[in-house]
C-alpha positions in Angstrom: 15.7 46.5 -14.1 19.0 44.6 -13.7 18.6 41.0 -13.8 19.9 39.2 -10.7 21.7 35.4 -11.8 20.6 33.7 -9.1 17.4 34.0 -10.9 17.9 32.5 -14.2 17.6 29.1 -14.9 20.5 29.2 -17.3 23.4 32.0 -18.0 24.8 32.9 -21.7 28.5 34.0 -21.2 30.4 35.9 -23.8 33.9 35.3 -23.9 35.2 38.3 -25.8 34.2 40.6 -22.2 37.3 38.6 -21.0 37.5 39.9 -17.3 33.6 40.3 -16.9 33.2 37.2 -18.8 35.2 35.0 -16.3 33.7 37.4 -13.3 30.0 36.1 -14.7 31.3 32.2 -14.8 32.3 32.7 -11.7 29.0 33.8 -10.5 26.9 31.7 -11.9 29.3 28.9 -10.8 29.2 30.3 -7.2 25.4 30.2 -7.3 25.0 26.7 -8.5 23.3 28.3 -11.9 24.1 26.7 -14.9 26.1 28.2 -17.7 26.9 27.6 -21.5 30.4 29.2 -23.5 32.3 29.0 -26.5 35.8 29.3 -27.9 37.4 29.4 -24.5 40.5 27.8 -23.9 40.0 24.0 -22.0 42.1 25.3 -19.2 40.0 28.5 -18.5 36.9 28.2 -16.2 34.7 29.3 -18.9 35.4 26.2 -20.8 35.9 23.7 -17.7 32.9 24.6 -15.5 30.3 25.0 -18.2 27.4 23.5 -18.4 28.3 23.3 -22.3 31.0 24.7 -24.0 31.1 24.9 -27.3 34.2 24.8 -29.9 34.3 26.0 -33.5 36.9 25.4 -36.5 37.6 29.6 -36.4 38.7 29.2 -32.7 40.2 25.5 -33.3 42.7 26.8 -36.1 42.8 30.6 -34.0 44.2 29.1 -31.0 45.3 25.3 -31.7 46.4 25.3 -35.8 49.0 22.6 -34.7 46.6 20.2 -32.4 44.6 17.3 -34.4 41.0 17.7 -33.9 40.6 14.8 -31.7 43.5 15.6 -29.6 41.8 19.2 -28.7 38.2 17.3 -28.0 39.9 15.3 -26.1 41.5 18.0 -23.5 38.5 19.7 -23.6 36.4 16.4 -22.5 39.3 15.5 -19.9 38.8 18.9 -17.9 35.1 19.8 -19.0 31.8 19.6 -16.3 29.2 19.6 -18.7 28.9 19.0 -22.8 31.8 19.6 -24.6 30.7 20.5 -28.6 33.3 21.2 -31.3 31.7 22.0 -34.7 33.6 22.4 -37.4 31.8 23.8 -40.9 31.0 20.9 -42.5 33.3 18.2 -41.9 31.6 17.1 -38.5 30.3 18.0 -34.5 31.8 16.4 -32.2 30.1 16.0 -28.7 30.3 14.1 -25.5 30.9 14.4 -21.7 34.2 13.3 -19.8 34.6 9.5 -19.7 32.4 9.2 -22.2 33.2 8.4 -25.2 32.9 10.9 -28.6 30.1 10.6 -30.4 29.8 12.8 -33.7 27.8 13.3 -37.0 27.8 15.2 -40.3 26.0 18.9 -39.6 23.1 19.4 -42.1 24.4 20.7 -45.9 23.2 24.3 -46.2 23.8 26.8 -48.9 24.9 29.7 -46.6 23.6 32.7 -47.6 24.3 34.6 -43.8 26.1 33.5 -40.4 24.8 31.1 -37.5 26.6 33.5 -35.0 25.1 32.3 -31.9 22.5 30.0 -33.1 24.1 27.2 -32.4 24.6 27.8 -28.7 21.1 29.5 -28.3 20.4 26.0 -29.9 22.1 24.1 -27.3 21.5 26.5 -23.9 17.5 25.1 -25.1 18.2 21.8 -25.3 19.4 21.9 -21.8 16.8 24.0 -20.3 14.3 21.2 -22.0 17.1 18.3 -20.3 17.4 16.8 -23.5 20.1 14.3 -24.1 23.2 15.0 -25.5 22.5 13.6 -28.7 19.0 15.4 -28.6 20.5 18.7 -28.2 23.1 18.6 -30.2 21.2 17.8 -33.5 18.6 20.7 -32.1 21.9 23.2 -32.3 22.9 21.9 -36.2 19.0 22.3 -36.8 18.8 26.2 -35.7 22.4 27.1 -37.1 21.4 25.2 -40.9 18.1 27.2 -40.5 19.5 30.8 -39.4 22.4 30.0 -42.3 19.8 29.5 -44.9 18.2 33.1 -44.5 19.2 36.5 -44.4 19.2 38.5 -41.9 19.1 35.2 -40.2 19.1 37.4 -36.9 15.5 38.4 -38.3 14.5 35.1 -40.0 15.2 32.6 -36.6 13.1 29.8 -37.2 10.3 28.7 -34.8 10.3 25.8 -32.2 8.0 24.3 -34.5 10.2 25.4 -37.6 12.9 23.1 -36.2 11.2 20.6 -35.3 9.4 20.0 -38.6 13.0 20.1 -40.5 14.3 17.6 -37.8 11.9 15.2 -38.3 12.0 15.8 -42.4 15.9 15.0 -41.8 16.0 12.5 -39.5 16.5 9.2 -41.6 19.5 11.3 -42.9 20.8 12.1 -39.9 20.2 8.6 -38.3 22.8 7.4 -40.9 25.9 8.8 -40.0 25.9 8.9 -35.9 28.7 6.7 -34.5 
């Protein structure tokens, strides 16, 4: 049965459709439903009318090897509706709205034995759907990604609610230190 997007509560884009991609955004835009991408350019609508759009390193150095980390958060944040979230490894994840200002911490160390692929963002589109904070969501998204990381086939490993929770809470003096 073909699932109608005025229906959802939330929408999932994949960029790499490109055309059906940006016909989808443009749908769920029209429709007032929410949306969440990643590694679209901050002048696409994929990136700009998102509800979230997230960044990684791979697409950072892909499409912007010559532009300073906060330079590209910062385009993304000028033009950017929703949450704008650049992760990048292990060096930091950047987050915040536009006008506000960026706020970031270190992701949780893992010994990566498999990919997050889109753990992170299925991290984030739930924080939204629970209208968690920025802050909230974001450390929910490191949380699932360090979990899926840690396990192979993470795909067939994803960690509970109550999984990520538990490793939150065991984390969270260490996290605590190193927001800004």
């Amino acid at each position: 049965m073909p699932l109608n997007i005025s229906e959802t509560q939330i929408v999932c884009v994949d960029p790499p459709f490109h055309a059906e991609s940006a016909l989808v955004g443009a749908y769920a835009t029209e429709l007032g439903v929410p949306f969440v991408s990643i590694d679209r350019p901050y002048d696409q609508a994929l990136a700009s009318g998102a509800a979230a759009v997230i960044i990684s390193g791979e697409f950072h150095n892909r499409a912007y090897p010559r532009v300073e980390l906060s330079e590209l958060f910062a385009a993304y944040q000028q033009r950017a509706q929703g949450l704008v979230v650049l992760t990048v490894g292990d060096d930091a994840i950047l987050y915040g709205r536009r006008a506000a200002p960026c706020r970031q911490f270190k992701p949780y160390r893992v010994a990566v034995v498999d990919s997050a692929g889109n753990s992170f963002r299925a991290g984030v589109i739930y924080g939204i759907l629970r209208q968690w904070n920025d802050e909230q969501t974001s450390q929910y998204a490191a949380a699932v990604a360090r979990l899926v990381c840690a396990s192979f086939p993470g795909v067939l490993n994803s960690p509970t609610h109550a999984e990520v929770m538990q490793f939150i809470q065991e984390h969270e003096s260490v996290q605590a230190t190193v927001w800004r």
